[in-house]
C-alpha positions, 0 to 999 in steps of 0.5 A, a space after each residue: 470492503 478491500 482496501 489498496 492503501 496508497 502512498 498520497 504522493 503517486 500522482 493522478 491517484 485522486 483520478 482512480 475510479 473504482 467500478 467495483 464496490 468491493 474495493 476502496 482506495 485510501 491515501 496517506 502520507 509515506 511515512 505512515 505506512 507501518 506495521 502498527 498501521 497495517 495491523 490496526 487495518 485488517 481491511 488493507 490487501 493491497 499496497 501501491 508505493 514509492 521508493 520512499 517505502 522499504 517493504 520488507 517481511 517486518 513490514 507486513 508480517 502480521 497484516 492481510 496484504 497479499 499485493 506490494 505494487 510500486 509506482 516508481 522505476 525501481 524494485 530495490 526497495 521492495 525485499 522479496 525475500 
């Protein structure tokens, strides 16, 4: 199963409905969103964050997410480099 992992303070998430059951959405605390995180879960392919969330190469590196999405209004604390 692919994972979008969330940040658990986008509202309305707890609304998302998924038809496809190749797809889950898991929810955790800003601060938990690591490197450690990612790699102890291979399953993650998504990310949904806010600006409170610096995506950066380190970040990623070593994980299979392959989509960064933002719910704020700004892109500035994604490095797309």
């Amino acid at each position: 199963m692919n994972v979008i992992l969330a940040d658990q303070a986008i509202p309305y998430l707890d609304q998302v409905i998924f038809d496809d059951k190749s797809l889950a959405l898991r929810t955790i605390p800003a601060d938990l969103i690591t490197t450690q995180y990612l790699n102890n879960h291979s399953n993650i392919q998504a990310l949904l964050v806010r600006s409170l969330t610096q995506v950066n190469s380190q970040l990623v590196q070593q994980s299979n997410v392959r989509m960064i999405a933002s719910a704020a209004s700004g892109a500035d604390h994604i490095d797309s480099e």
